[in-house]
Each structure stands twice: as structure tokens, then as C-alpha cells.
LUMMIZA-941762 format. One record per residue (C-alpha): residue number from 1; x, z, y. Coordinates in nm, 3 decimals. Example, Ala and Ser with C-alpha at 12.3 -4.5 7.8 and 13.67 -1.06 7.14 Angstrom:
<sites>
+-----+---------+---------+---------+
! num !      px !      pz !      py !
+-----+---------+---------+---------+
!   1 !   1.230 !   0.780 !  -0.450 !
!   2 !   1.367 !   0.714 !  -0.106 !
+-----+---------+---------+---------+
</sites>
This chain:
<sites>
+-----+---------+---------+---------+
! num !      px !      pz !      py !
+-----+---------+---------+---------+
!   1 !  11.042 !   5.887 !  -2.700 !
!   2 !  10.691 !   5.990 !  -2.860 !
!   3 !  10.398 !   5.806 !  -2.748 !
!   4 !  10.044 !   5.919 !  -2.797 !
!   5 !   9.813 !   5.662 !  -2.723 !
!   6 !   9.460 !   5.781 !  -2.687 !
!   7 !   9.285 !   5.500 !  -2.764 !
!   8 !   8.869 !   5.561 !  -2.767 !
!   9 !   8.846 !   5.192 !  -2.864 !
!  10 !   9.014 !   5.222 !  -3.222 !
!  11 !   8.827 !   5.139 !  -3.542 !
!  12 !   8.964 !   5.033 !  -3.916 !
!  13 !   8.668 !   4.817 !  -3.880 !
!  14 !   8.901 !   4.574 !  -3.747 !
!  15 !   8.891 !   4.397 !  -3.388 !
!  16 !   9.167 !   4.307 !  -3.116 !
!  17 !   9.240 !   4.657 !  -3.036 !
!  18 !   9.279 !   4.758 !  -3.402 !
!  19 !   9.491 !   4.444 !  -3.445 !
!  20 !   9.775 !   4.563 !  -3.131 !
!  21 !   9.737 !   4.889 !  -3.278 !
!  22 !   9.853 !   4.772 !  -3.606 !
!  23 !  10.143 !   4.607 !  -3.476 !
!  24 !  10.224 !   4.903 !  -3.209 !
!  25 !  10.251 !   5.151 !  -3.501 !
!  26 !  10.521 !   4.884 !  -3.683 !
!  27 !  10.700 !   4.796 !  -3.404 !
!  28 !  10.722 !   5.098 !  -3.230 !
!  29 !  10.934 !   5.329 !  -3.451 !
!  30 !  11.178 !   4.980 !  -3.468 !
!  31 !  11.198 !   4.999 !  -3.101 !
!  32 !  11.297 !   5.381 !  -3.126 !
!  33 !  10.979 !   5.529 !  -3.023 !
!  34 !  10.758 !   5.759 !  -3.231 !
!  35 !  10.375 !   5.659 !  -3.210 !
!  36 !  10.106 !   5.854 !  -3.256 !
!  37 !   9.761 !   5.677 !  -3.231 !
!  38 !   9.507 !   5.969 !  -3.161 !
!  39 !   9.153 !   5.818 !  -3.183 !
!  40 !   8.824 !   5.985 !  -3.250 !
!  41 !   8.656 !   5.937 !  -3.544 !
!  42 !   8.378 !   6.125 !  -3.853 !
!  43 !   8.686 !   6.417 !  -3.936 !
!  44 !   9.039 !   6.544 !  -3.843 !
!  45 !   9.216 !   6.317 !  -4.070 !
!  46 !   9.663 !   6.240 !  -4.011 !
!  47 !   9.706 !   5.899 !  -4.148 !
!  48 !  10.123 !   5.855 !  -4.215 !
!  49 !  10.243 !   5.475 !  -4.132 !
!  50 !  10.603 !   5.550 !  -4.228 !
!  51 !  10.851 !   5.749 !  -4.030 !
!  52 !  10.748 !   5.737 !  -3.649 !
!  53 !  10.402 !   5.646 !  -3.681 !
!  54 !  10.096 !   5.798 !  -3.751 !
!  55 !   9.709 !   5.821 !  -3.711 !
!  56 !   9.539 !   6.098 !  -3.597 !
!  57 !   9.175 !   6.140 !  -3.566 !
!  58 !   8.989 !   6.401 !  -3.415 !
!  59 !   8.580 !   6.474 !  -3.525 !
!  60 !   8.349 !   6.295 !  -3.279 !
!  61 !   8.054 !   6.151 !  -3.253 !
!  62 !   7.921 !   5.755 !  -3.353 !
!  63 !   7.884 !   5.522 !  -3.058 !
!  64 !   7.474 !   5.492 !  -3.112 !
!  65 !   7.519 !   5.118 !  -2.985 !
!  66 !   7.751 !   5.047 !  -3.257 !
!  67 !   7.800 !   5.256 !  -3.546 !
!  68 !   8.163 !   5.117 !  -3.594 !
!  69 !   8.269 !   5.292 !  -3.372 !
!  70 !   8.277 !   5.688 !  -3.241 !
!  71 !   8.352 !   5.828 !  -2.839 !
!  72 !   8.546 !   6.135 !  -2.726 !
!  73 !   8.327 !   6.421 !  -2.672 !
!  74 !   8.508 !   6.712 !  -2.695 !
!  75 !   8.788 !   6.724 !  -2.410 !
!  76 !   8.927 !   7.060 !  -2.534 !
!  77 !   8.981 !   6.979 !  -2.847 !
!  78 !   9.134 !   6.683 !  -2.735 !
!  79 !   9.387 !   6.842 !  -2.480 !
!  80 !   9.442 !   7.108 !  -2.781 !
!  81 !   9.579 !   6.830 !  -2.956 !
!  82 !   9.816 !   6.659 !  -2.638 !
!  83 !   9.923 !   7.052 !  -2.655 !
!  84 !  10.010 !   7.061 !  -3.015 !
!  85 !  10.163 !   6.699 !  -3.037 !
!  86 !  10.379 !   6.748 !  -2.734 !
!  87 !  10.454 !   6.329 !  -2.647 !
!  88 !  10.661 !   6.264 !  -2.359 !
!  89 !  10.446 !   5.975 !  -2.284 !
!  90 !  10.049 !   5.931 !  -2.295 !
!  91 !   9.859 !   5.635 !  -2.318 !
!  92 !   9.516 !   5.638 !  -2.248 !
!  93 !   9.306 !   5.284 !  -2.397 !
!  94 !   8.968 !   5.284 !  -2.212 !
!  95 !   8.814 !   5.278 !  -1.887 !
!  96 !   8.559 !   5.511 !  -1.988 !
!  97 !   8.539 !   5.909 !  -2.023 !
!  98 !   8.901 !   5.969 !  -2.222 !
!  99 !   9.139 !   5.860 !  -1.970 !
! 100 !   8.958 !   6.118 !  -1.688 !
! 101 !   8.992 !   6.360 !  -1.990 !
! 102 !   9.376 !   6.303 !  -1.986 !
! 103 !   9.352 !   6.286 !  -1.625 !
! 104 !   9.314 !   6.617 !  -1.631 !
! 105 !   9.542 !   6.747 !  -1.934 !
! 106 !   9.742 !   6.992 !  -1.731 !
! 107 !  10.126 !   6.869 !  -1.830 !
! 108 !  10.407 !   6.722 !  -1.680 !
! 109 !  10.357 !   6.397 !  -1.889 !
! 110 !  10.340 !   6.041 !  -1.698 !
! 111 !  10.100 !   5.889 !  -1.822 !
! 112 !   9.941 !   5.462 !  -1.897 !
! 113 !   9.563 !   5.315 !  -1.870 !
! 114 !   9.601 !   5.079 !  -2.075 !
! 115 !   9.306 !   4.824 !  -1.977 !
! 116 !   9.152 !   4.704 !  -2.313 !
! 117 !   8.839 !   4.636 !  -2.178 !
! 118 !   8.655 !   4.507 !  -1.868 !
! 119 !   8.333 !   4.682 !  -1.805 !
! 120 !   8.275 !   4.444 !  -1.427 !
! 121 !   8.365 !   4.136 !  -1.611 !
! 122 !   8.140 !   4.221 !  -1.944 !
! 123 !   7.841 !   4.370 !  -1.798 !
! 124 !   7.798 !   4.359 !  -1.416 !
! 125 !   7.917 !   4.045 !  -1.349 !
! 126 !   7.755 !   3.899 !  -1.670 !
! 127 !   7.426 !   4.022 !  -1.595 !
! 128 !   7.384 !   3.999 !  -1.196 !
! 129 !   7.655 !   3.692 !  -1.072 !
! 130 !   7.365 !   3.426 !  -1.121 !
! 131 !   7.174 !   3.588 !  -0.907 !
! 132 !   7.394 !   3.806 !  -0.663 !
! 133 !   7.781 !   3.731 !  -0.508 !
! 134 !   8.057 !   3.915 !  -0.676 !
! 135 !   8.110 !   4.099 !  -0.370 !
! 136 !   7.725 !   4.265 !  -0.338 !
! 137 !   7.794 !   4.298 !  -0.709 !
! 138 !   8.089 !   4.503 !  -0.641 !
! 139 !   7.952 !   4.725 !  -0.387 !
! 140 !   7.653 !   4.828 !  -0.614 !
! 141 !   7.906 !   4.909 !  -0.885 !
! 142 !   8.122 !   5.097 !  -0.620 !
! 143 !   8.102 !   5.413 !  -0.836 !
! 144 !   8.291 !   5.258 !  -1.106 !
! 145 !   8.521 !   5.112 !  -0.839 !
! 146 !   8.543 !   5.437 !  -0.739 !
! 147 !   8.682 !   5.587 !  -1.064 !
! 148 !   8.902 !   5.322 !  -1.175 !
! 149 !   9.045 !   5.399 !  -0.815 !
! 150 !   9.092 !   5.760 !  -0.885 !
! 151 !   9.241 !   5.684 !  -1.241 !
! 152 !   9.503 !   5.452 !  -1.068 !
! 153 !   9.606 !   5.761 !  -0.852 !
! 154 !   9.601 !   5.989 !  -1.170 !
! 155 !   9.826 !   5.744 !  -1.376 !
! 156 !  10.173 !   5.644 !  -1.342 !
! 157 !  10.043 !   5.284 !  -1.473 !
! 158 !   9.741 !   5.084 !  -1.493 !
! 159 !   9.845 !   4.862 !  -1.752 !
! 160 !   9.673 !   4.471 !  -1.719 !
! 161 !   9.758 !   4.218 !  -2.003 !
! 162 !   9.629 !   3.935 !  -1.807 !
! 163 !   9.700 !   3.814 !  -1.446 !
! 164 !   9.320 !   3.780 !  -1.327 !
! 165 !   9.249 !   4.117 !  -1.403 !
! 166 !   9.558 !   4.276 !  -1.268 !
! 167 !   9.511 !   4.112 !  -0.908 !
! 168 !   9.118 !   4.189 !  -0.933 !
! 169 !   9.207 !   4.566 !  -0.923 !
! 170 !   9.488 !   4.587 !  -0.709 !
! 171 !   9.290 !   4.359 !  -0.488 !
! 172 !   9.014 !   4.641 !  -0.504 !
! 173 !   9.263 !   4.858 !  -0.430 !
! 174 !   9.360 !   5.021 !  -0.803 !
! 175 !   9.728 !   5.220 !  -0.755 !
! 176 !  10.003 !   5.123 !  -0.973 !
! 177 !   9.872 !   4.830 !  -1.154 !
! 178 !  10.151 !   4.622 !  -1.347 !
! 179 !  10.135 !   4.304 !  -1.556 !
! 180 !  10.272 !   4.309 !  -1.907 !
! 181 !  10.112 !   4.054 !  -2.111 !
! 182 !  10.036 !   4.096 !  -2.474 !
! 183 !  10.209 !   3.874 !  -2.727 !
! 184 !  10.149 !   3.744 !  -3.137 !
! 185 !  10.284 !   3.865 !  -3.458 !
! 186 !  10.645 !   3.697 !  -3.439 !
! 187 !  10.669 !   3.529 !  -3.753 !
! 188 !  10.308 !   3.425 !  -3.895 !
! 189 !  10.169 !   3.190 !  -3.632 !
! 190 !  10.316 !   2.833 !  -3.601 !
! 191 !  10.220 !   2.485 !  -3.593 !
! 192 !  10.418 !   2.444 !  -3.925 !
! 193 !  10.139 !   2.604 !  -4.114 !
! 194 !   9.883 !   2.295 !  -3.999 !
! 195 !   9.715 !   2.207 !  -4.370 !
! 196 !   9.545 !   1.870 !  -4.349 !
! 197 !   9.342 !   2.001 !  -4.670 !
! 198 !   9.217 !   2.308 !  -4.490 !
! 199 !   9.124 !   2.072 !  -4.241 !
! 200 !   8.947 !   1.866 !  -4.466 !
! 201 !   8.764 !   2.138 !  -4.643 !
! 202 !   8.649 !   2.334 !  -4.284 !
! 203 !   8.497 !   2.009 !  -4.207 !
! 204 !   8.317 !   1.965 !  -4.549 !
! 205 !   8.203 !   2.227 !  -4.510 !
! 206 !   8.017 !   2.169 !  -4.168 !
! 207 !   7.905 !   1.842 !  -4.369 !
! 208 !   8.121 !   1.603 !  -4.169 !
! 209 !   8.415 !   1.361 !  -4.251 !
! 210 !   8.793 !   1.404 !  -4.160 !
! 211 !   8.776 !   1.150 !  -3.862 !
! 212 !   8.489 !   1.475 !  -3.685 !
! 213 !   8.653 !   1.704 !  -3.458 !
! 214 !   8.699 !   2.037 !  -3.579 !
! 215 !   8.652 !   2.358 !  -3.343 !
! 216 !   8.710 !   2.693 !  -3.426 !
! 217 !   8.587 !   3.034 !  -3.268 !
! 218 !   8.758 !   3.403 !  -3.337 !
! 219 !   8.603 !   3.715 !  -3.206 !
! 220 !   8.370 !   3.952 !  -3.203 !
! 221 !   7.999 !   3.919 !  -3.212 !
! 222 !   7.893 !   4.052 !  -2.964 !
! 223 !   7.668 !   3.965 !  -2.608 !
! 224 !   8.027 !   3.941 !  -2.388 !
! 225 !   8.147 !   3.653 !  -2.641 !
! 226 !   7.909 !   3.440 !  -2.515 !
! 227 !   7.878 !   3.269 !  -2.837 !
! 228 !   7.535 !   3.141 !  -2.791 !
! 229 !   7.684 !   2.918 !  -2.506 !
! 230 !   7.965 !   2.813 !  -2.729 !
! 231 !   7.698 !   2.720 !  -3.017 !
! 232 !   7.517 !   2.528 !  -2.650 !
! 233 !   7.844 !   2.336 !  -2.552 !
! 234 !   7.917 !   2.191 !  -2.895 !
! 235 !   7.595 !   2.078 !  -2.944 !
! 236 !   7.561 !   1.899 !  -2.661 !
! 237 !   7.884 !   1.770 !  -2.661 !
! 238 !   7.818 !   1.653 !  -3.036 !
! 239 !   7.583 !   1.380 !  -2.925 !
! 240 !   7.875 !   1.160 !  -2.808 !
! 241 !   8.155 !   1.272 !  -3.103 !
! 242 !   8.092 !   1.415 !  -3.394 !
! 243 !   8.212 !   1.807 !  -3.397 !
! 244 !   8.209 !   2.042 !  -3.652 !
! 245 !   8.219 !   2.426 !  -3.505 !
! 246 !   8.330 !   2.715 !  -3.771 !
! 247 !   8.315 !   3.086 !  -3.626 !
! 248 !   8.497 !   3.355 !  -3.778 !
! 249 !   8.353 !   3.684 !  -3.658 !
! 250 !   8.112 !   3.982 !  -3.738 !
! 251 !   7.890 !   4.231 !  -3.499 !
! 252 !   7.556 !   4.314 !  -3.410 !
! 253 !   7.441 !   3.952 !  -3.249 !
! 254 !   7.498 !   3.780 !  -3.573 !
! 255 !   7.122 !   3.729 !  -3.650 !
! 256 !   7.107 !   3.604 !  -3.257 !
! 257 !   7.386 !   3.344 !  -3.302 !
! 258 !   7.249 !   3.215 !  -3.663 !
! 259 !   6.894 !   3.163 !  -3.499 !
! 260 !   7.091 !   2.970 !  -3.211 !
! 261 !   7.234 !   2.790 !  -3.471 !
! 262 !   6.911 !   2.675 !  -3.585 !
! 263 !   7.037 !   2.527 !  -3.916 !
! 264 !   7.280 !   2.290 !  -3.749 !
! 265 !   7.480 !   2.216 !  -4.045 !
! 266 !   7.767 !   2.112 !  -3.817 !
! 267 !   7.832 !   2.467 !  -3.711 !
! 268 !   7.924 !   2.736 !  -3.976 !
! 269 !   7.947 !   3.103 !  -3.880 !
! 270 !   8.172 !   3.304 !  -4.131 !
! 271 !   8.352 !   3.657 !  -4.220 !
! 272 !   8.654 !   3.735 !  -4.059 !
! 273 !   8.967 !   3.610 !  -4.248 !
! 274 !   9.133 !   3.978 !  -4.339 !
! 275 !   9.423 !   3.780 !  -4.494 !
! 276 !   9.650 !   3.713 !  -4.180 !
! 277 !   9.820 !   3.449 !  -4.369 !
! 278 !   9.490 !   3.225 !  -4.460 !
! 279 !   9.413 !   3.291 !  -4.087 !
! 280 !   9.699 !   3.187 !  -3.931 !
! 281 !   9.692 !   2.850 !  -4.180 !
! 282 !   9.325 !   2.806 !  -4.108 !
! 283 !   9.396 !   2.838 !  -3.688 !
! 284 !   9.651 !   2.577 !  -3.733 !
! 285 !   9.468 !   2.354 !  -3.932 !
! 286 !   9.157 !   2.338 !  -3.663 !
! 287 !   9.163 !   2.071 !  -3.332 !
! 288 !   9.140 !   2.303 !  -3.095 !
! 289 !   9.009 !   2.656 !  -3.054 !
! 290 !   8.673 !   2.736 !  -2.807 !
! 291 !   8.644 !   3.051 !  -2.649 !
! 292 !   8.339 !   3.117 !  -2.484 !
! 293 !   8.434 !   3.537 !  -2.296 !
! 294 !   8.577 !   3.586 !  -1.972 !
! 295 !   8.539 !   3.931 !  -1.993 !
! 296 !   8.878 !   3.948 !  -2.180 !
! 297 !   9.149 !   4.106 !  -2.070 !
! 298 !   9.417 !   3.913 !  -2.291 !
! 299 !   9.233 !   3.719 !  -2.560 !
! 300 !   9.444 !   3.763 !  -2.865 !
! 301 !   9.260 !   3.430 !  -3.072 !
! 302 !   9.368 !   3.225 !  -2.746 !
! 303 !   9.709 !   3.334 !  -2.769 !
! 304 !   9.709 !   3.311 !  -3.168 !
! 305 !   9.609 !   2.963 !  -3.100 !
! 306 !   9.842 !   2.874 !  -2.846 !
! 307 !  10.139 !   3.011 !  -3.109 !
! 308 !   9.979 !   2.763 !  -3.348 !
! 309 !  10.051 !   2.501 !  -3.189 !
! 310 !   9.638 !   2.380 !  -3.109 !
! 311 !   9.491 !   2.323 !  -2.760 !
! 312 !   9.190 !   2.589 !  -2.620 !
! 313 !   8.945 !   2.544 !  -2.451 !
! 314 !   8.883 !   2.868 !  -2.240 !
! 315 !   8.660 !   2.970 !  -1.942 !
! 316 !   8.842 !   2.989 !  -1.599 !
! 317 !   8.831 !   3.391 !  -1.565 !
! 318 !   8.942 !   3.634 !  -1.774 !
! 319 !   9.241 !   3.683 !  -1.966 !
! 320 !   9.138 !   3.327 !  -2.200 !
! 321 !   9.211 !   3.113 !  -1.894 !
! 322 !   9.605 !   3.259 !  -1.895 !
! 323 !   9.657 !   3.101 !  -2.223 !
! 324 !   9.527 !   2.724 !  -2.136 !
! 325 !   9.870 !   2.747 !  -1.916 !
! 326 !  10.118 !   2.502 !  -1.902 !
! 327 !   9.932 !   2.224 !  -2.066 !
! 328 !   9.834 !   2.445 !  -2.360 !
! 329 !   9.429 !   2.349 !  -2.296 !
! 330 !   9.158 !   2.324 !  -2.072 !
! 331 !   8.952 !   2.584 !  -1.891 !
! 332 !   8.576 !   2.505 !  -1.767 !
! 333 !   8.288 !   2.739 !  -1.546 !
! 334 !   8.280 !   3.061 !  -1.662 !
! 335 !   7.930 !   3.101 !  -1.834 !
! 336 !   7.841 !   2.727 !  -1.826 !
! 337 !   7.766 !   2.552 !  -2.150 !
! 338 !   7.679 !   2.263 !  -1.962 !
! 339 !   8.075 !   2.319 !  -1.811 !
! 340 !   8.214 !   2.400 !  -2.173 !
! 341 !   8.053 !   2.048 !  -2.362 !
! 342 !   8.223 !   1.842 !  -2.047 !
! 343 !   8.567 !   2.020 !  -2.175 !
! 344 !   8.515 !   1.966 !  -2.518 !
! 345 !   8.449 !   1.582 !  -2.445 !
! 346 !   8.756 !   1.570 !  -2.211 !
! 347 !   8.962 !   1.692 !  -2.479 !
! 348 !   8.860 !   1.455 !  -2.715 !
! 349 !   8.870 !   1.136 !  -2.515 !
! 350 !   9.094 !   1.225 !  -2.218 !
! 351 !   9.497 !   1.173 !  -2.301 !
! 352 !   9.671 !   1.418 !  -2.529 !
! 353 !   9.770 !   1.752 !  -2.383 !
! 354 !  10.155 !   1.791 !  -2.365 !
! 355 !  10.154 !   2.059 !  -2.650 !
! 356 !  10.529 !   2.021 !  -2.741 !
! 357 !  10.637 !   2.141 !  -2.384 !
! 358 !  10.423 !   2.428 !  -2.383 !
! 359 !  10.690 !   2.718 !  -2.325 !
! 360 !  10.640 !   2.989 !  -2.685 !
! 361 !  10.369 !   3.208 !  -2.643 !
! 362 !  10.514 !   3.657 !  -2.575 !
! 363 !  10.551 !   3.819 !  -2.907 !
! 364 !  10.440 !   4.168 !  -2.978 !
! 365 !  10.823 !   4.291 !  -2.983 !
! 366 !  10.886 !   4.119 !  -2.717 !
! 367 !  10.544 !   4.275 !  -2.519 !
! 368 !  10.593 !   4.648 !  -2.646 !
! 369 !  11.011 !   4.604 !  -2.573 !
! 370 !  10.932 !   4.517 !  -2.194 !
! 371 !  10.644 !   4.784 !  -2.188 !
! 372 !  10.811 !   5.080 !  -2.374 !
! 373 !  11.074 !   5.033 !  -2.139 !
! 374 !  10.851 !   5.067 !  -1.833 !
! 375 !  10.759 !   5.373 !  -1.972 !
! 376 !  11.094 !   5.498 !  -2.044 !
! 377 !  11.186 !   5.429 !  -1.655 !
! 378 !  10.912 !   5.655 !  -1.564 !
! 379 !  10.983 !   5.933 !  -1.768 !
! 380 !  11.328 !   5.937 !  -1.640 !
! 381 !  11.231 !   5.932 !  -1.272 !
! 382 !  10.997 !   6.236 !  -1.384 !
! 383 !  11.277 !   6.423 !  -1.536 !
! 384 !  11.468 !   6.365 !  -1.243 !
! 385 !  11.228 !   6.482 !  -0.981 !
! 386 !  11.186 !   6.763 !  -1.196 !
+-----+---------+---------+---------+
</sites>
């Protein structure tokens, strides 16, 4: 089966989506499927992954918000290209423009929305829930209700990696949303990797001894993170333990967070780790993980963390909160550092979470195995109609 997966949210800048991208394109062509990644981007470029998978980017413009990253423009060009690549399956990765763009690619193709992002969760509820009830919320939003309603008639699938998210929309009354969580790298995240050394230098370096706590943050900075609340809860919650925070991320709120920061030398905000190795033995070798979004709609670093083998602490929406499962962590208020600095003390003083009978986290074979066949059913039942 080829799979095109028009996904507006890919850059090689890096990021979550770029990350299940990655491991799409490898796994894939293992599975049997061709994949073709068609993003936007400065020029038409075909990047070759090996046999069965391949980049393709079509000119566009830069998303003026964040340079990183460019937007469909051009829906022509872009069903010229559906035309010329002929997949028997279409993905479309936003909730944006591109997926009413392959909405309306005339072919007899079923087709995926793949939800990558949450707009209501990011911005409208972020912005307007301390003041207003979800529900008003929702019914001055109604004309994005009102699309995502249309796409969900339009698509064969509306594809949710996390339960909260999935129920919100069907509950709103999205067609043919499904659940297929996301999964890790098999192979590269495990408690086995804990390194009391990397432990001991993390901490040095937030100027604290080995008997301190150490936290960790992954992700994106950016306003949905929340990371200004995380910086909140782990200060306050560092006046009754001592707690060393390190944050491994990049984006355009950096000089926000630092000033939040406010010299603490406790907390230390860092570059990604590109080496998936280091980062795997560096999310091992933390306490715990803190998350501060619930605007995601899986949270990869949660589920990295879970695979390591380390408790999070998560807020109680959003796709964070599916990973503190099973005794795996702790979720807290959604938005509340005050919430957040309670968990991070009840972690540390409450009784040990029962880690070793946390069930093993969904691997990426094991997510795109389930999904791919989903999507094999439905071409079948659309070859059969036909």
C-alpha cells in the first residue's frame, strides 16, 4: 500500500511530529507499505529514505509566527502532486487549511486526519477557561467545531492518539473518530540505561548534591508548554525539598522562560539532546519527568519517560495525563502551578509509585502495525463498494 501523508506540521528542525515521522518512514516500508511524506517547504526537493520511503516537499511559504516552519498555500499544486504520486491511502496531519485541501482532491482515495495538534486545547481553552466555561468557550469557537465536523464527514478516519481528545470530538459530534495511541522507539528507551553519574552531573550542574531531586522537562518552547508554570511549581515546591529542574527544549519563548528563571541556579534550561542515545540515558537517569501542556494530543517525552522506567508528573487533560496510567505518575489541575508543586511534593514524600507493574508502554511498530492495518481495512471496503 502507498501512503502519502500530508503533513503541514513537518520540519527537519526537529519536534514530536518530525520525530513519528522519522520513525513512520523506517517502519513503514518494514511493515510493507511505501511512505511518502509530502510536506511544504522553501523548494520542490525528493528526499530518498531507502526503498519505500521518501520526502517530498513542495515550494510554500514560511509560517511568519515561526520561521521553522512553512504552510500549504497552493492547493493545485498540491492536488497536482496526489495526481502524480497516485497513493492508495492519504493522510492528512493538521487541523488547519491542508486537510480541507485534500478534502477536496477529487479521487477515490480514503483518506486519515491525523490529529497532531489541538487548536481548542492550545489556544481557546488556554486563553478564555479562567474566565469563561468550556461550554460558552465552545460555542464561540463553533466555527472551528464546525469544520472539524465537516472534516470528520470528509474522512474515512479522524485519527486521536490520546483518549481525552478522541471522546472530546466524538462527544462534539466529530464522524469516524478512532483511538490508536502512539508508541516509543522499541529498543532505545529502558530503565536499564539509568546512569547514577549522569545523575550526579545533571544535578551539579543545577548546583545541588546527589541526595536533591532531579526533574526533567522535554518539549518545545513554546506558550502551550506552559513552562513558565513548570519553572512556578518547582520553585515553590523547592522550599520544602531541594529540586533541581533541567529543560531540554528550544523555540521562540526561550528569553520568556530564562527571565522566569530569574537566575535560579537550581533550574537549567538546555539544547535539545539530538543524540537519541544520550537522551534516552539522560531521561532515565532523572527522578521523574514534569510536563506542564495539556494541549497534547499524545505527549511523546511522557511516554519516553514512562518506557524509561521514571514516574511523570502530568496535568489531568490532554494526552500527558494517559501516560501517568497505571501507577506510572501523578497528574495535578491543568494550568495550576500552585496544583503542579503539591504533585511534585507528593511524589517525593508520599510512598513509592508501583513502577515495576506498570504494563510496557505501545511501540511505534506496534502503533503504525495496528494503524496501517486500519487503513488497509478501509481501502478494501472501498475497493469493494467500488
Amino acid at each position: 500500500m502507498r501512503i502519502v501523508d500530508v503533513c503541514a506540521f513537518y520540519t527537519p528542525h526537529g519536534g514530536g511530529v518530525k520525530t513519528y515521522v522519522e520513525q513512520k518512514l523506517r517502519l513503514g516500508p518494514e511493515l510493507g507499505h511505501e511512505i511518502i511524506i509530502l510536506a511544504p517547504g522553501d523548494t520542490r526537493e525528493v528526499i530518498e529514505r531507502g526503498p519505500g520511503a521518501r520526502i517530498v516537499t513542495l515550494p510554500s511559504p514560511r509560517f511568519p509566527l515561526d520561521r521553522k516552519y512553512w504552510y500549504f498555500a497552493d492547493e493545485e499544486a498540491l492536488h497536482a502532486e496526489l495526481d502524480a504520486l497516485r497513493p492508495d491511502f492519504v493522510e492528512a496531519s493538521s487541523p488547519w487549511r491542508s486537510p480541507s485541501m485534500v478534502a477536496r482532491w477529487d479521487a477515490p482515495v480514503p483518506r486519515a486526519l491525523v490529529m497532531h495538534a489541538d487548536p481548542l486545547s492550545a489556544y481557546a481553552y488556554r486563553w478564555f477557561e479562567p474566565l469563561f466555561s468550556r461550554e460558552l468557550i465552545d460555542r464561540r469557537f463553533k466555527t472551528f467545531w464546525e469544520h472539524i465536523r465537516e472534516l470528520g464527514q470528509s474522512y474515512d478516519r479522524v485519527v486521536c492518539a490520546s483518549r481525552e481528545l478522541k471522546e472530546r470530538l466524538e462527544a462534539g459530534g466529530v464522524a469516524n473518530t478512532v483511538l490508536h495511541p502512539m508508541g516509543v522507539q522499541e529498543g532505545l528507551f529502558s530503565k536499564d540505561r539509568r546512569d547514577p553519574e549522569v545523575r550526579r552531573r545533571l544535578l551539579e550542574l543545577c548546583d545541588l548534591p546527589e541526595t536533591a531531586t532531579l526533574l526533567i522537562g522535554v518539549g518545545r518552547l513554546s506558550a502551550e508548554k506552559r513552562w513558565p508554570m513548570v519553572v512556578d511549581a518547582v520553585m515553590a515546591a523547592s522550599h520544602d525539598h531541594p529540586i533541581g529542574l533541567v529543560i531540554l527544549g528550544d523555540g521562540n519563548k526561550r528569553s520568556r522562560i530564562v527571565r522566569g528563571i530569574f537566575g535560579n541556579p537550581h533550574i537549567r534550561l538546555l539544547e535539545p539532546e539530538r543524540d537519541r542515545i544520550r537522551f534516552a540515558t539522560i531521561l532515565a537517569s532523572a527522578d521523574a519527568l514534569i510536563h506542564g501542556c495539556e494541549a497534547e494530543t499524545f505527549c511523546l517525552g511522557a511516554a519516553e519517560a514512562r518506557a524509561s522506567g521514571i514516574p511523570v508528573i502530568v496535568p489531568d487533560r490532554g494526552g500527558a495525563a494517559d501516560h501517568a496510567a497505571d501507577g506510572a505518575g501523578l497528574t495535578y489541575t491543568a494550568g495550576s502551578a500552585e496544583a503542579a508543586a503539591a504533585a511534585i511534593l507528593r511524589l517525593i514524600d508520599g510512598p513509592p509509585l508501583p513502577l515495576e507493574q506498570v504494563p510496557p508502554s505501545e511501540t511505534m511498530r506496534g502503533h503504525f502495525d495496528k494503524l496501517f492495518a486500519d487503513y488497509c481495512a478501509l481501502v478494501e471496503l472501498r475497493k469493494a463498494a467500488a
